[in-house]
N, C-alpha and C positions, 0 to 999 in steps of 0.2 A: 275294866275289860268285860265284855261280854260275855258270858256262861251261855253252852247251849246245852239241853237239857234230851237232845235229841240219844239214840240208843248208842252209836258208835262213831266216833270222828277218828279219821288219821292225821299222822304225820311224817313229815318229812325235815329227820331231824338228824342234826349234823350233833355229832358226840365228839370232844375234842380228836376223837381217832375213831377208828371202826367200834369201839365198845356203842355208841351208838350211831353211827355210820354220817354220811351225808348226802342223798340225792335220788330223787323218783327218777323218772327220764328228766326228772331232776330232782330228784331225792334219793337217800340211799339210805340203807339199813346195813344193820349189822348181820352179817352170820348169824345162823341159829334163832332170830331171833322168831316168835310162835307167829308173826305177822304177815299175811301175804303182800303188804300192799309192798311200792317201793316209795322209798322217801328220805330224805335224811333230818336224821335229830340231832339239835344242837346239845353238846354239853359244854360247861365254862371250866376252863380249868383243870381236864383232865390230868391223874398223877398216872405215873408208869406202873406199869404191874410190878408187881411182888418178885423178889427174887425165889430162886430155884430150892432146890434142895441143899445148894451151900450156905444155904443161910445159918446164922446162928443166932443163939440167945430165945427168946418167949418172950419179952418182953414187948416195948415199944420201937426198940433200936436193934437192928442185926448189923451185926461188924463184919463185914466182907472180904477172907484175905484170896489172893491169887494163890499162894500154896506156903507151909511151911515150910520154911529155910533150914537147911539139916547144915551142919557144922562146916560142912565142905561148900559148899555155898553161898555168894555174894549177897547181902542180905536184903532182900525183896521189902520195898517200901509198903506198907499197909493199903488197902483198896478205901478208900473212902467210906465212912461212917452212912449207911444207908436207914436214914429216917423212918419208920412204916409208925403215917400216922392212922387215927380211926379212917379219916376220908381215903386213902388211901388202899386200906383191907377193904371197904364199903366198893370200893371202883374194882377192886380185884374181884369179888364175891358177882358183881353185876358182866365185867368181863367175861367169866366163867359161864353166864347163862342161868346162874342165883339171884333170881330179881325178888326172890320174897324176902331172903337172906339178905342181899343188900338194899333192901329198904328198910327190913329193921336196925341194920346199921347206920343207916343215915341218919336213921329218924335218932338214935342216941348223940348225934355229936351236937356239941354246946360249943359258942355260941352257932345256931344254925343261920346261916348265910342263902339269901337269894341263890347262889350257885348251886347250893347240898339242894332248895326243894325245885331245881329246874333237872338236878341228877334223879331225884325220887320219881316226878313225873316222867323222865324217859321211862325208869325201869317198869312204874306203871303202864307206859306206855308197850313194852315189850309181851308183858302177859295179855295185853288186849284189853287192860280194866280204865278204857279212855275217858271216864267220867272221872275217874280219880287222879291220873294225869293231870288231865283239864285244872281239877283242884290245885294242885302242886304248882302248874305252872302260872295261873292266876296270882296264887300266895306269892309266886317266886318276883312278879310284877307288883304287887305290892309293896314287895320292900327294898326294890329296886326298879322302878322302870323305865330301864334304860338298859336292860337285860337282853342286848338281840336275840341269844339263843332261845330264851321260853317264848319270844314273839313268832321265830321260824318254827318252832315246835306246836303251837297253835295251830298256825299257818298249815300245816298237815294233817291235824285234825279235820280242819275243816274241809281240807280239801281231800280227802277219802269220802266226807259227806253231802263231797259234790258240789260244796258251795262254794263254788272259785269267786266270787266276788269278796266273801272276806277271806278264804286263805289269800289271794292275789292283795288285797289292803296289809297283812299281817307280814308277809312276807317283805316286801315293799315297807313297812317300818324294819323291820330288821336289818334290810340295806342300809336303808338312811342314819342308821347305829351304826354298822359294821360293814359298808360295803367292801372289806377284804377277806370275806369267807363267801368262799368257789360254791358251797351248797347253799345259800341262801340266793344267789342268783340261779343257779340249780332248778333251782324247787319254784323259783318265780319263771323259770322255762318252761316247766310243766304246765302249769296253768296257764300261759301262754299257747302250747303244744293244743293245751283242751279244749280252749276258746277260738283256735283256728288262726291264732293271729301269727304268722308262721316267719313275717319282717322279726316285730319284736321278739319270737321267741329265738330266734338266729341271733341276734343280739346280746339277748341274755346268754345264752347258750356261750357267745363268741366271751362275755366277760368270765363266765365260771371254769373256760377253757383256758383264761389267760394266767387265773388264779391257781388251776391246777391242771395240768394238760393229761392226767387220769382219771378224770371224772367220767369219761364217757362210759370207759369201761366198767367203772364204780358204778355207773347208771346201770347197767345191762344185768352186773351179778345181783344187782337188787331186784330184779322182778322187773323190770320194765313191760315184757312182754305179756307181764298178764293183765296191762289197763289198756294198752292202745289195738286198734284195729290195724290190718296190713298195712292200709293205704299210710295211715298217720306214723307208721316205725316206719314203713321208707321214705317218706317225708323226712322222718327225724335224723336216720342212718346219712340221708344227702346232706342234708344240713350238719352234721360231723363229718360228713368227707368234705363239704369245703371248708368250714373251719382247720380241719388236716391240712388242704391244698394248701391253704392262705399261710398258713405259720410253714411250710417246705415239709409236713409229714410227708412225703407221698406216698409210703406203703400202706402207712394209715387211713389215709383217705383211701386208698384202692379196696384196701379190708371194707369199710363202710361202704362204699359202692357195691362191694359185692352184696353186703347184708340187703343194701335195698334190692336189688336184685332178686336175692331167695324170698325175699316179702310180694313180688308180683310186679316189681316196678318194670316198665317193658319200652320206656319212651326213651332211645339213645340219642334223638336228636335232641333233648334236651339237657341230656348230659354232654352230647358235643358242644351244642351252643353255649354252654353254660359262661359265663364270667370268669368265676370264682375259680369254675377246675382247668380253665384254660391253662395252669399252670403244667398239670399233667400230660399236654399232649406232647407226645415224643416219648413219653415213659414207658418202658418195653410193658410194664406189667398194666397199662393204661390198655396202650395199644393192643395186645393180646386180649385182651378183657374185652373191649368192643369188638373183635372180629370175631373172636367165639361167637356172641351173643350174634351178631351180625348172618354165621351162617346155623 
């Protein structure tokens, strides 16, 4: 794997859950996380968060009951024995927005697995220290490569530093490993979106739509708005309104109509003519929508 040595690379890295998100305009981020770009990072293997305050015990094992049974009372089966292993506090800690903290946890668990240094480089990835990401996810391809997640997490490095020819190659290995994760076609939309090539990137777009039919909006809370120009978000808003039309959203695509709309789009003949939204005509909130605009 290629090392670039350049100052900063992103990503767009899919984390089994929001702890590291999935998708720019087709990648996503987490919440909180100190990054402005949007993207999603992969993580392998995500564990559930920690339980609450009912937890009991210090140790390795907290015993979870639903409540004490008092003598008058049918007696309430036990809640299942709730494992917290290290990797598990390590995913709680990085969840939390503790990415130093869990990286020194990560770094302690034995034996360490391709998955723990693809979780270490997200969370390097989080504070902005992308040269040492980089490292992690390189290591993590070392001892596994066949790792899609550290290849779409690459993949957003480089494609923050602009170089969509190898984020679009990295991304595109990460398919041909896992093409059933909605952010890895995601994030190969975006570099589609960047290159102009706006067939393919409908395409992509139409798969990571089929894989999760929230990703759009997972795109939008991640920063979308601060890489693309007006013209290229209402390109992208139309192309999620016919994707919407095509599967019978039609409130959703109406929503994304309008988005292109407040971005400057002003051409209604070709959203009359269109193919795709031909579905929509008859739909009072279609219909409404173009006569506004109309007078």
């Amino acid at each position: 794997m290629q090392s670039t040595s350049s100052s900063h690379l992103a990503i767009r890295l899919l984390r089994g859950v929001s702890v590291a998100g999935v998708l720019s305009a087709c990648a996503l981020l987490a919440p909180g996380t100190a990054m402005a770009q949007s993207f999603t990072l992969a993580e392998v293997n995500p564990a559930p968060s920690l339980p609450g305050p009912d937890a009991r015990g210090g140790g390795d094992v907290a015993s979870l009951r639903l409540h004490a049974a008092s003598a008058d009372e049918p007696q309430q089966p036990a809640a299942p024995i709730f494992v917290v292993t290290p990797e598990l506090r390590a995913d709680t800690l990085a969840a939390r927005g503790r990415y130093e903290d869990a990286i020194a946890a990560y770094l302690k668990i034995r034996p360490r697995t391709a998955a723990i240094d693809n979780k270490i480089g997200v969370a390097y990835q989080r504070l902005s220290r992308d040269q040492d990401a980089i490292a992690y996810y390189e290591q993590a391809l070392a001892r596994d490569h066949r790792l899609a997640a550290a290849y779409n997490n690459l993949g957003t490095i480089f494609f923050h530093e602009n170089k969509d020819r190898q984020a679009k190659r990295l991304y595109k290995r990460s398919i041909r490993l896992d093409a059933r994760e909605a952010a890895f076609w995601g994030n190969l939309a975006m570099v589609y979106l960047e290159q102009k090539q706006y067939s393919d990137c409908a395409e992509a777009y139409q798969r990571a739509f089929r894989l999760n039919p929230e990703i759009f909006q997972d795109l939008e809370l991640n920063g979308v708005r601060q890489n693309e120009s007006p013209q290229e978000l209402a390109r992208m808003y139309l192309t999620f309104a016919q994707i919407y039309a095509r599967a019978g959203m039609k409130a959703e695509a109406i929503v994304y109509i309008r988005k292109a709309f407040a971005e400057g789009f002003r051409n209604l003949q070709w959203i009359e003519q269109d193919q795709q939204l031909a579905v929509l005509r008859g739909y009072p909130a279609f219909e409404q929508l173009l006569s506004r605009r109309l007078h």
